[in-house]
MDTraj code that builds the backbone (N, CA, C; nanometers):
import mdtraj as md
import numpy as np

residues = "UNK UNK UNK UNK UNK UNK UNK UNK UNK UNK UNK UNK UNK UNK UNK UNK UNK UNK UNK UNK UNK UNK UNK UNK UNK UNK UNK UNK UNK UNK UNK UNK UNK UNK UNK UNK UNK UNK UNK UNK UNK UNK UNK UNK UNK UNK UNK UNK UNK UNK UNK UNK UNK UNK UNK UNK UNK UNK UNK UNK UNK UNK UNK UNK UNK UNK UNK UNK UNK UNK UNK UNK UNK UNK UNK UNK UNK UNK UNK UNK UNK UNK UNK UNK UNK UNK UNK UNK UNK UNK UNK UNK UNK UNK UNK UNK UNK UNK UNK UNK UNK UNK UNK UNK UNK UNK UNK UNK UNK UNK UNK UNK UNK UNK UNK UNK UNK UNK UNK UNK UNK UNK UNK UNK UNK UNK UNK UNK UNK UNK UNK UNK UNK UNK UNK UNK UNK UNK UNK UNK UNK UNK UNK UNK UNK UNK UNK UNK UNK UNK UNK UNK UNK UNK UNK UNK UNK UNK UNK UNK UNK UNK UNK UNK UNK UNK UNK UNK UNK UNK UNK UNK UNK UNK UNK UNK UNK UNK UNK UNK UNK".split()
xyz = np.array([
    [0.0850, -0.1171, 0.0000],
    [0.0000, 0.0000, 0.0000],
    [0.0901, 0.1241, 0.0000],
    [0.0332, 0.2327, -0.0542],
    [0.1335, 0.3529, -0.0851],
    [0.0956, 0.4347, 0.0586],
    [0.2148, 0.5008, 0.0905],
    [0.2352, 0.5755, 0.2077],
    [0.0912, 0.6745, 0.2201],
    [0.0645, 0.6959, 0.1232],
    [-0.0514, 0.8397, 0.1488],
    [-0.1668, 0.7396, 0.1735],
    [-0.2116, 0.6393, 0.0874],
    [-0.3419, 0.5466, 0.1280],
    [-0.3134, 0.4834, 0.2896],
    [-0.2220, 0.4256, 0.3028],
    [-0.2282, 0.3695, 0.4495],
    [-0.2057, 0.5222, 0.5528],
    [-0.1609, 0.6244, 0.5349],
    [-0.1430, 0.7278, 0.6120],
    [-0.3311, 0.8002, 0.6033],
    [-0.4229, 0.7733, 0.5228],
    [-0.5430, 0.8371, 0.4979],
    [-0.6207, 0.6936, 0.5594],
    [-0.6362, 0.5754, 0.5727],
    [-0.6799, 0.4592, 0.6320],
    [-0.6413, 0.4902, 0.7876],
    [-0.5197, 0.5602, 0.8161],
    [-0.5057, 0.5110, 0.9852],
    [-0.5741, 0.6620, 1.0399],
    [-0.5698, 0.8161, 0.9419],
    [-0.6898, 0.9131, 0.9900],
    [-0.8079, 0.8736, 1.0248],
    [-0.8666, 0.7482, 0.8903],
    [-0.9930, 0.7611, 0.8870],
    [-0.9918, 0.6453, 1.0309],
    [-0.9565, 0.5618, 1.1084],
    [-0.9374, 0.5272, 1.1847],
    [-0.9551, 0.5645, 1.2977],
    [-0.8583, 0.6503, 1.3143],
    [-0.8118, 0.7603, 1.4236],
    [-0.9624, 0.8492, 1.4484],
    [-1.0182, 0.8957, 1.3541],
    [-1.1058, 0.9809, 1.3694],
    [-1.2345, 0.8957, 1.3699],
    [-1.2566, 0.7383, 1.3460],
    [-1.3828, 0.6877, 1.4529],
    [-1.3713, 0.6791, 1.5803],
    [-1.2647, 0.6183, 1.5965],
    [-1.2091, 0.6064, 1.7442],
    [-1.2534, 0.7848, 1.8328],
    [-1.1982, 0.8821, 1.7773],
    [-1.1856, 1.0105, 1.8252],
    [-1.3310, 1.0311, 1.8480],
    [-1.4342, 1.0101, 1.7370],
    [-1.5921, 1.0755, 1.7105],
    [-1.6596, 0.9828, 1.8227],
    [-1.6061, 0.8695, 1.8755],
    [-1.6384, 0.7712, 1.9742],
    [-1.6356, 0.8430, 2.1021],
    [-1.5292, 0.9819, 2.1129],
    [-1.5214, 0.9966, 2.2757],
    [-1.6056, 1.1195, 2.2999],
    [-1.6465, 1.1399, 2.4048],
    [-1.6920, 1.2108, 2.4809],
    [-1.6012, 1.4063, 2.5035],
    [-1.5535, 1.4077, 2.3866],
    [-1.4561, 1.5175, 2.4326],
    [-1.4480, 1.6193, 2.2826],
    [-1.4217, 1.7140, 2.3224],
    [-1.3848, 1.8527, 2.2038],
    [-1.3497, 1.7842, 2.0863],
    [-1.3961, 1.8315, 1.9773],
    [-1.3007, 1.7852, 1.7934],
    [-1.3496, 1.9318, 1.7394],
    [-1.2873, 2.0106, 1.8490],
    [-1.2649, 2.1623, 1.7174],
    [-1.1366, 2.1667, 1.6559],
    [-1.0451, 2.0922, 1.6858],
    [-0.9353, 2.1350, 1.6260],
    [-0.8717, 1.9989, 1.6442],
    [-0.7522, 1.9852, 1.5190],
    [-0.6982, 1.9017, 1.4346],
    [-0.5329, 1.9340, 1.3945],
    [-0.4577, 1.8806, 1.4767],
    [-0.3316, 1.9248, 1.4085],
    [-0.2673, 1.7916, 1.3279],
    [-0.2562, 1.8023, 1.2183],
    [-0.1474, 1.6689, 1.0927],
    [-0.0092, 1.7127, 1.1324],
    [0.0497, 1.6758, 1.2338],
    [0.2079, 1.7062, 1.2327],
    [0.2926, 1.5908, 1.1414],
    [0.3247, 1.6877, 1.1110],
    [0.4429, 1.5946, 0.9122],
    [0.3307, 1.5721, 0.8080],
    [0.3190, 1.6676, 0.7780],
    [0.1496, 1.6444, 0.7176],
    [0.1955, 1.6103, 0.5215],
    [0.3289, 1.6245, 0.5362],
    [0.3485, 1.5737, 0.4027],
    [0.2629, 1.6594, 0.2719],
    [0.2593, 1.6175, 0.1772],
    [0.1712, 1.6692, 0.0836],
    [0.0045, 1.6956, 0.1217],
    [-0.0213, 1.6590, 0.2542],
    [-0.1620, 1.6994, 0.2877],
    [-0.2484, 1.5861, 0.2335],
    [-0.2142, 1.4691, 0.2686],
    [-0.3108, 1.3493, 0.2237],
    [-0.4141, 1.3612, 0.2805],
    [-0.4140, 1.3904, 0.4701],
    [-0.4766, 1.3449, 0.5255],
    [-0.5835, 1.4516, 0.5812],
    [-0.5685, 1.5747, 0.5522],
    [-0.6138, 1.7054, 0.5555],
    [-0.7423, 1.6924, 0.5304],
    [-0.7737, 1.6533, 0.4224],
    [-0.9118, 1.6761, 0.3992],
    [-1.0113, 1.5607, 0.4541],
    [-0.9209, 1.4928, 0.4413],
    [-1.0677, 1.3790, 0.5630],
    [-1.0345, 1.4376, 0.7134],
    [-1.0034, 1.4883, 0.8007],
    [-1.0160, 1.5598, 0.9073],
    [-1.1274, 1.6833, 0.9210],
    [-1.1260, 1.7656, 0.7926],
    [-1.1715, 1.8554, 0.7405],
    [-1.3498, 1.8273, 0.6976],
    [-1.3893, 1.6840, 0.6535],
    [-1.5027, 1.6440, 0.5921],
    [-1.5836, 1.5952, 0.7376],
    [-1.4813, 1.5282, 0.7627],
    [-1.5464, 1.4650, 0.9298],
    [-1.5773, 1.5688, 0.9923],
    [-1.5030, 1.7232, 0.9832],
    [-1.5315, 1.8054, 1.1637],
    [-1.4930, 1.9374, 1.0895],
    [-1.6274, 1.9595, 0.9787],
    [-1.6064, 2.0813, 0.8673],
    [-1.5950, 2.1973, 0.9443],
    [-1.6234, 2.1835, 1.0539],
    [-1.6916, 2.3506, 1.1515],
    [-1.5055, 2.3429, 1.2647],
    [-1.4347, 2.2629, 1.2411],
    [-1.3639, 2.2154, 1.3111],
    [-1.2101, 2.2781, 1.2627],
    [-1.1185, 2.3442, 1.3467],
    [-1.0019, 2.3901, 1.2743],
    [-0.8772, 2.2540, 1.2618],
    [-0.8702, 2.2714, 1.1275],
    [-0.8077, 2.1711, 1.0888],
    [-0.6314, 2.2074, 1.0282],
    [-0.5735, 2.1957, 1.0610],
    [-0.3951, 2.2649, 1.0686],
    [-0.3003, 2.1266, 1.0057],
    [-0.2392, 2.1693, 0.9438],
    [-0.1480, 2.0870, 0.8362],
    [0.0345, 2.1282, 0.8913],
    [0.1386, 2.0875, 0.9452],
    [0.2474, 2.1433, 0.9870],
    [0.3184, 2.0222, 0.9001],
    [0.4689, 2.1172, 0.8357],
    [0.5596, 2.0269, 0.7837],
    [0.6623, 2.1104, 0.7741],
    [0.8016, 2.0383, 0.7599],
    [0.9258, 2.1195, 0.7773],
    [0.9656, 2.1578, 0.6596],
    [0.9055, 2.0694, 0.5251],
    [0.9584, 2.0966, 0.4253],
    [0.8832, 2.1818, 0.3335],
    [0.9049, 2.3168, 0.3168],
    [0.8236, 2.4134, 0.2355],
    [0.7701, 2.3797, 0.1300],
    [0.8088, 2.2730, 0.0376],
    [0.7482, 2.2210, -0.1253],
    [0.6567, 2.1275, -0.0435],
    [0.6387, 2.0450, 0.0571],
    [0.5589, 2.0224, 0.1013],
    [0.4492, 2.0620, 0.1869],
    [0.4667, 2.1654, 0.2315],
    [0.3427, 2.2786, 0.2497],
    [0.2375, 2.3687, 0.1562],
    [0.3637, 2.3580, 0.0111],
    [0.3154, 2.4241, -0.0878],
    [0.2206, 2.3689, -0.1581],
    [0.2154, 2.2478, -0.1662],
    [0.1228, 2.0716, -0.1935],
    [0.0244, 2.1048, -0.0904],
    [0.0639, 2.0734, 0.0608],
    [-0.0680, 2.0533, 0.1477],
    [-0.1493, 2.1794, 0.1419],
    [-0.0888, 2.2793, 0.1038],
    [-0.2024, 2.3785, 0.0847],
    [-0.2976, 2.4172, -0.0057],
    [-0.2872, 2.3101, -0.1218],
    [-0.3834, 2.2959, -0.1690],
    [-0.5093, 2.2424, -0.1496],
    [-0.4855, 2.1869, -0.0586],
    [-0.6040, 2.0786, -0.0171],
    [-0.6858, 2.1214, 0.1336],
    [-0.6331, 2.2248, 0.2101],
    [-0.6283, 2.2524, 0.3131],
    [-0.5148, 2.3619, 0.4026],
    [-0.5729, 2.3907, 0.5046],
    [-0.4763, 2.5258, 0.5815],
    [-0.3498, 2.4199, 0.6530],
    [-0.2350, 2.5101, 0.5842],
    [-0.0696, 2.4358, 0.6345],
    [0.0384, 2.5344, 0.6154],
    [0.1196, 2.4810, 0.7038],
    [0.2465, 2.6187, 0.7509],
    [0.3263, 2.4971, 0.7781],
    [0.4855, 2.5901, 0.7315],
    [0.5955, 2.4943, 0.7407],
    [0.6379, 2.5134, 0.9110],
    [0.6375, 2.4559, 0.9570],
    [0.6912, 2.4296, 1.1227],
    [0.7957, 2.3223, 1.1392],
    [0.8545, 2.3078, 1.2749],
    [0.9408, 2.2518, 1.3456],
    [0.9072, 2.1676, 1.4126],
    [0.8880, 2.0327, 1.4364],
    [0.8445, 1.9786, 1.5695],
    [0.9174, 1.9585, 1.6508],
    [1.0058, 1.9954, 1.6722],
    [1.1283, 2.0698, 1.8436],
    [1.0903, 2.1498, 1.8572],
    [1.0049, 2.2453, 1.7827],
    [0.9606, 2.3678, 1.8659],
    [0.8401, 2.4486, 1.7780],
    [0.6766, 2.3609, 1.8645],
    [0.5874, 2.4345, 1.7381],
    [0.5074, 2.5071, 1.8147],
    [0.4965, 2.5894, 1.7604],
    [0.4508, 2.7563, 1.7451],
    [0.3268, 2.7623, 1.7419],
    [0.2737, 2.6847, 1.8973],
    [0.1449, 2.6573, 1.9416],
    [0.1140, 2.6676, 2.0967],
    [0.0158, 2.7067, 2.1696],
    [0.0317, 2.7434, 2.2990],
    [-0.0107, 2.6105, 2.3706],
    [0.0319, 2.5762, 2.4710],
    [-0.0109, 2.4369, 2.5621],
    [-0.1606, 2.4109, 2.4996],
    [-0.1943, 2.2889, 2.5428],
    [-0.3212, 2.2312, 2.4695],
    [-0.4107, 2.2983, 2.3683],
    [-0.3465, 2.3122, 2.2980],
    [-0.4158, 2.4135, 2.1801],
    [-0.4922, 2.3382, 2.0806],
    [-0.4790, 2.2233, 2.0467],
    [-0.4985, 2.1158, 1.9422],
    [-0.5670, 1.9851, 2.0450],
    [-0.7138, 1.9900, 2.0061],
    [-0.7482, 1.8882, 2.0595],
    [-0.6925, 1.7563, 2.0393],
    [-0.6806, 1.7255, 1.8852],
    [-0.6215, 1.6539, 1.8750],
    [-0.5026, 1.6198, 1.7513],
    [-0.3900, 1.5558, 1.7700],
    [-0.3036, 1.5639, 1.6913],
    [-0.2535, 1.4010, 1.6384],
    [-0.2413, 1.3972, 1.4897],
    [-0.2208, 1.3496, 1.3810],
    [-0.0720, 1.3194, 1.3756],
    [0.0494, 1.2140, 1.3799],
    [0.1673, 1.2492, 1.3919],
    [0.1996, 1.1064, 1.3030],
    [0.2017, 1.0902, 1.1699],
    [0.2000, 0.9368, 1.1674],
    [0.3473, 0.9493, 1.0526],
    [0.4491, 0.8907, 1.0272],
    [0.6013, 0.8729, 0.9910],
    [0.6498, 0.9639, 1.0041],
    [0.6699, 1.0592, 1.1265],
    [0.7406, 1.1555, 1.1119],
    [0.8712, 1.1516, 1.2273],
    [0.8287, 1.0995, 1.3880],
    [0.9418, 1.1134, 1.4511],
    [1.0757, 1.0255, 1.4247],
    [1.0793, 0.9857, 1.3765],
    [1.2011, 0.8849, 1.2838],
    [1.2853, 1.0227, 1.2371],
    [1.2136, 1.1842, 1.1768],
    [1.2924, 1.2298, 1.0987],
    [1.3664, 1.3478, 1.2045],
    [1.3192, 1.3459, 1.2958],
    [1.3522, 1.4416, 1.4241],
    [1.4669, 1.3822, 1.4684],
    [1.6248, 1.4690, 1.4435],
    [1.7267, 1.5020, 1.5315],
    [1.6945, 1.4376, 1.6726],
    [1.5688, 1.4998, 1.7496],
    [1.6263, 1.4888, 1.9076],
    [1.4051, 1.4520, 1.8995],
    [1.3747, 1.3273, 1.9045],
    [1.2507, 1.2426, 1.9189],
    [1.2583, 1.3052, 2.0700],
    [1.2464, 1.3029, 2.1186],
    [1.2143, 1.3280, 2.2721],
    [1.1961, 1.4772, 2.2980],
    [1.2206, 1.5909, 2.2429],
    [1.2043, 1.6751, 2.2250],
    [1.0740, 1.7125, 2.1413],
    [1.0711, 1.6219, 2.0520],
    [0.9130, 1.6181, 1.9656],
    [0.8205, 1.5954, 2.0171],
    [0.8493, 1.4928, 2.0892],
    [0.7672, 1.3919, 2.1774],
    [0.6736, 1.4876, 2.2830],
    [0.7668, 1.5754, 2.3634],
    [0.7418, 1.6484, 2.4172],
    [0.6668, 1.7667, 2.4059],
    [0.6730, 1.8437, 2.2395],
    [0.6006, 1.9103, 2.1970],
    [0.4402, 1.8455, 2.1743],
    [0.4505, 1.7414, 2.1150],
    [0.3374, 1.6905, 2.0925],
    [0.2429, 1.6842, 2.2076],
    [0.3006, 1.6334, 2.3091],
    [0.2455, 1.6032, 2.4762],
    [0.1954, 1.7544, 2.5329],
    [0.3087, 1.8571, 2.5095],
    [0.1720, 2.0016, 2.5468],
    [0.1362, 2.0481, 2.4726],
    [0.0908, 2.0319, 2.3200],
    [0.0302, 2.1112, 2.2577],
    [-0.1354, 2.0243, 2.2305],
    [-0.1180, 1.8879, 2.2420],
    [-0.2348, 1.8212, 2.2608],
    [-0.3302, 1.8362, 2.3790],
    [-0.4424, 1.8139, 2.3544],
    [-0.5422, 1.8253, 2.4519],
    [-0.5972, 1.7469, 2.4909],
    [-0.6650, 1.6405, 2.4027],
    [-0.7096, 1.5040, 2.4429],
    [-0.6610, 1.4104, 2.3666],
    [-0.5794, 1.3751, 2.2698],
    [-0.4747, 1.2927, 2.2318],
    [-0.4114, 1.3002, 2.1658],
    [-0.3540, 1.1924, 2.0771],
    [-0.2639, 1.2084, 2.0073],
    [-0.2205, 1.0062, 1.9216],
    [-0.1994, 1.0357, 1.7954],
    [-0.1802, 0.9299, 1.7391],
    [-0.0360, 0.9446, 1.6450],
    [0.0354, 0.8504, 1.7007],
    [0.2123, 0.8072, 1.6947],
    [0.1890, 0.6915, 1.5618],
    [0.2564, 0.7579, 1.5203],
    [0.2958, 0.5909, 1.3996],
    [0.4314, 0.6166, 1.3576],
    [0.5378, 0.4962, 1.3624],
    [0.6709, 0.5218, 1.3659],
    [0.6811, 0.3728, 1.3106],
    [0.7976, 0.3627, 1.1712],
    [0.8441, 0.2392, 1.1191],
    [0.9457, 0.1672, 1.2468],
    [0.9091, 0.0128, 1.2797],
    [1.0110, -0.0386, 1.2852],
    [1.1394, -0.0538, 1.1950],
    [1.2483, -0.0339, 1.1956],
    [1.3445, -0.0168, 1.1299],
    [1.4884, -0.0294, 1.2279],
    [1.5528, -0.1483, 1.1286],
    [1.7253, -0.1584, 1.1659],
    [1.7858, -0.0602, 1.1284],
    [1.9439, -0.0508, 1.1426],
    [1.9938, -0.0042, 1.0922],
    [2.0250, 0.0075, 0.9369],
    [1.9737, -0.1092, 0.8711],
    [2.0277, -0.1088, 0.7382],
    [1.9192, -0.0066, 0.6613],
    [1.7748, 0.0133, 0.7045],
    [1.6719, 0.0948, 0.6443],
    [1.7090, 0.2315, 0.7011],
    [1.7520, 0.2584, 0.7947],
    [1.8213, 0.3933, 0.8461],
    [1.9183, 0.4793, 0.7727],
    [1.9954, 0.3841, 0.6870],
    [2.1401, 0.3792, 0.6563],
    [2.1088, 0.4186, 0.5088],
    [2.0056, 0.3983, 0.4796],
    [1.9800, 0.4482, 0.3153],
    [1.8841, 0.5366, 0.3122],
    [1.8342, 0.5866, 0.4006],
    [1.7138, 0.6730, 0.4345],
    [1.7756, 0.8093, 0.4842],
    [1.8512, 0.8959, 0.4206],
    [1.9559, 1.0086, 0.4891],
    [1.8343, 1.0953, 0.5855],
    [1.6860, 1.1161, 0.5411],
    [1.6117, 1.2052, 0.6158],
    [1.6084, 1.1270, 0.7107],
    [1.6466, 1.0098, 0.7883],
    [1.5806, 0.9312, 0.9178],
    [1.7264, 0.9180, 0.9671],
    [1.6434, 1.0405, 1.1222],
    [1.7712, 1.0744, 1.2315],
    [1.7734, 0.9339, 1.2867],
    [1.6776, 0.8924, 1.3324],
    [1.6490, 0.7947, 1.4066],
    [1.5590, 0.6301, 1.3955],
    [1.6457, 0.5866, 1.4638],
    [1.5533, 0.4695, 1.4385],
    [1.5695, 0.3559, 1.5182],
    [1.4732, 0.2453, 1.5262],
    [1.4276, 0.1557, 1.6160],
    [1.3745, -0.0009, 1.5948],
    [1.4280, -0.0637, 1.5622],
    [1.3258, -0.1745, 1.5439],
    [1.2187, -0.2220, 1.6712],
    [1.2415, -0.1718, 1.8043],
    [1.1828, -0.2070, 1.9192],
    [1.0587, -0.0968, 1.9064],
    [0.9302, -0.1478, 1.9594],
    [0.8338, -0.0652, 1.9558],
    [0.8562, 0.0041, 2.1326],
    [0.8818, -0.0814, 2.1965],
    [0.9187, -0.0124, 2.3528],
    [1.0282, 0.1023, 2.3704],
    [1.0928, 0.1256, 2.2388],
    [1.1598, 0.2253, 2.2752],
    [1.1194, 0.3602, 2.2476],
    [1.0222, 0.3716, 2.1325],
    [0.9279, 0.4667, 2.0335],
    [0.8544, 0.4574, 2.2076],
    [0.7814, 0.3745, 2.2408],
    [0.7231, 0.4226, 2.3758],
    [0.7867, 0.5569, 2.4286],
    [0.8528, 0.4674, 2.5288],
    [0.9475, 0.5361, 2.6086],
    [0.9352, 0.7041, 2.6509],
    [0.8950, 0.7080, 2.5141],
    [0.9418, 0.8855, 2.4526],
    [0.8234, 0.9639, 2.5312],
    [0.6868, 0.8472, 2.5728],
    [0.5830, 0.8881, 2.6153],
    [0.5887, 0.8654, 2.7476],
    [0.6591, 0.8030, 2.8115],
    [0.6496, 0.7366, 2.9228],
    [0.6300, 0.8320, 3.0773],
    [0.7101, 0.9555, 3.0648],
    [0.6887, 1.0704, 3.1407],
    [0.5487, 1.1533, 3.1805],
    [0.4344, 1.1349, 3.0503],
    [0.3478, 1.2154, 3.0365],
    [0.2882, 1.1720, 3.1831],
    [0.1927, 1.2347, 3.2697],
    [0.0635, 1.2191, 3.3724],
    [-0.0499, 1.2989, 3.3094],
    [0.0088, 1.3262, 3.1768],
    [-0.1620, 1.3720, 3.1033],
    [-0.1937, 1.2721, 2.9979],
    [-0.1248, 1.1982, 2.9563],
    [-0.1776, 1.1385, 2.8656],
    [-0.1379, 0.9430, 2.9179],
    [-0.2168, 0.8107, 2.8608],
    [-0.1766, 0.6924, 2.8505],
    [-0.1955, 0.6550, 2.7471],
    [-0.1425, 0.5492, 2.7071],
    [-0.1303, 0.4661, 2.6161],
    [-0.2711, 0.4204, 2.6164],
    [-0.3025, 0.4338, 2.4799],
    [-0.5065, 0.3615, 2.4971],
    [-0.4966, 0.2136, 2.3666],
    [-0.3901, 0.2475, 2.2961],
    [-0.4030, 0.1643, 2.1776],
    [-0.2954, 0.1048, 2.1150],
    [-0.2714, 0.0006, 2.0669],
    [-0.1485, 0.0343, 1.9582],
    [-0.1749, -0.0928, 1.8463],
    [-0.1654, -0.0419, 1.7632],
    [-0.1724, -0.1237, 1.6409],
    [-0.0767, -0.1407, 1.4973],
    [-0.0638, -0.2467, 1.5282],
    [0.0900, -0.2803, 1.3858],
    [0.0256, -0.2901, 1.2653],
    [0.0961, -0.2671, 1.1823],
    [0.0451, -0.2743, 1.0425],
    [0.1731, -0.2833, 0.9187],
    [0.1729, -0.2787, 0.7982],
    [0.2627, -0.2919, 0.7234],
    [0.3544, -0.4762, 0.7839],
    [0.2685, -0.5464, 0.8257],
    [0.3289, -0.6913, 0.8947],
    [0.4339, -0.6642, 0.9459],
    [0.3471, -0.5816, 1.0556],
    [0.4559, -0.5667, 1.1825],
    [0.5481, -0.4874, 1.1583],
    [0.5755, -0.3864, 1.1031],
    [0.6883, -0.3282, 1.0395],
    [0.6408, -0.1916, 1.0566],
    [0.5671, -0.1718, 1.1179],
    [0.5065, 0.0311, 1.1026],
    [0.3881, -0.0430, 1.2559],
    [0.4321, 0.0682, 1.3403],
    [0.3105, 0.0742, 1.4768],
    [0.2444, 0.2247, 1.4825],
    [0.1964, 0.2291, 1.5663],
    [0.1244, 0.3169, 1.5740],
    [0.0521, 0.3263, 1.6865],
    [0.0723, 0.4144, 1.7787],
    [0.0023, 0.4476, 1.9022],
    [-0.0872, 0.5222, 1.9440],
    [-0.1972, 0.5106, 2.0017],
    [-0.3118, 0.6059, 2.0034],
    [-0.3047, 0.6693, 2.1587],
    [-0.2371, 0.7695, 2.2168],
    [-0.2499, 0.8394, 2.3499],
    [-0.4051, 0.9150, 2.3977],
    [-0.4158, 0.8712, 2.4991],
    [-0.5771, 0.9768, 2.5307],
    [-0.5464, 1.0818, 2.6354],
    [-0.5952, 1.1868, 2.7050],
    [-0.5592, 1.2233, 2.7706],
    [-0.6201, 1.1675, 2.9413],
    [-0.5257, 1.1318, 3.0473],
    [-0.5880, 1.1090, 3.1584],
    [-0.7221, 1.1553, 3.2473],
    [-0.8106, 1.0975, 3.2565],
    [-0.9172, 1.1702, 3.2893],
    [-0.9370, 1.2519, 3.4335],
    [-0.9330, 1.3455, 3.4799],
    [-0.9670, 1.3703, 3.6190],
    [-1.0311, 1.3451, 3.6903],
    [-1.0556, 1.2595, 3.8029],
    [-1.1566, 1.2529, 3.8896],
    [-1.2433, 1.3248, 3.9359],
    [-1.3837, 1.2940, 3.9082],
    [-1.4754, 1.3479, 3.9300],
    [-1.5332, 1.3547, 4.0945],
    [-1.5661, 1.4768, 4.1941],
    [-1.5649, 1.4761, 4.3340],
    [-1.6959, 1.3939, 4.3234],
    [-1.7922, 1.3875, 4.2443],
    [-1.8927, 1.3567, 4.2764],
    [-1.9100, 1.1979, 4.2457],
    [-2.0326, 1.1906, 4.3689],
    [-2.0437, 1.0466, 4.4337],
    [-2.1752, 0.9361, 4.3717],
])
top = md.Topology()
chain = top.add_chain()
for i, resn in enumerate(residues, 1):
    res = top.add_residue(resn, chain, resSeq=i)
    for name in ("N", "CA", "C"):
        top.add_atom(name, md.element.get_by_symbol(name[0]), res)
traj = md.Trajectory(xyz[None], top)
């Protein structure tokens, strides 16, 4: 399957699961939003809903903006205020981040009620020919990890795909206890 069809299959996914909860869908962030595959099914599902496209590479903003609202950004450092984005879209991108834990981290306060991770398993030898991929992992516990700090968000999901070779994690945000009895 081509990167944009399985990257538009795990939105349309993501966003039953999401229309399932009990919580805000005004807003939509695609971090690595690539040519904007996934833009417009975010956009069809939650039309009244702000829907945001971020990518580092400007010819690829210049693409996603056809299809939808997108700005070239950083994910070490995006140019969004704490929980601003109900929910955020993040699927082959921390592989291309210098410092993943730093991303990781952006993602964790700029989300509000979750967030969906998809990261290739990959050795070194797919690393090694891939010059855009800082990083990489064949262990899915280590792509964890990166989350492991949060007390706002848990792990709600995770699902392999590409036979086992591409995961993908669905974070929710922790719920607060309610005083009442």
């Amino acid at each position: 399957m081509l990167y944009f069809e399985e990257s538009k299959a795990l939105a349309a996914y993501f966003l039953k699961l999401v229309g399932s909860l009990d919580s805000p869908k005004d807003s939509f962030l695609d971090l690595g939003c690539r040519m904007g595959y996934c833009l417009p099914i975010f956009g069809d599902a939650y039309p009244n809903s702000r829907v945001l496209g971020i990518d580092i590479v400007p010819e690829f903003v210049e693409a996603a903006s056809t299809v939808g609202d997108a700005e070239v950004g950083n994910a070490h450092n995006l140019p969004f205020a704490d929980d601003e984005f109900d929910y955020i879209f993040c699927a082959q991108m921390l592989e291309h981040c210098y410092d993943p834990q730093k991303a990781a981290d952006e993602i964790m306060r700029v989300a509000k009620c979750g967030f969906l991770i998809g990261i290739p398993l990959e050795g070194p030898e797919s690393f090694e020919i891939n010059p855009s991929h800082y990083t990489y992992s064949d262990n899915a516990i280590s792509w964890l990890r990166l989350f492991e700090k949060s007390e706002k968000f848990r792990l709600f999901h995770a699902i392999a795909s590409n036979e086992n070779t591409y995961m993908n994690f669905i974070f929710l945000r922790v719920m607060e206890p309610t005083n009442e009895s």
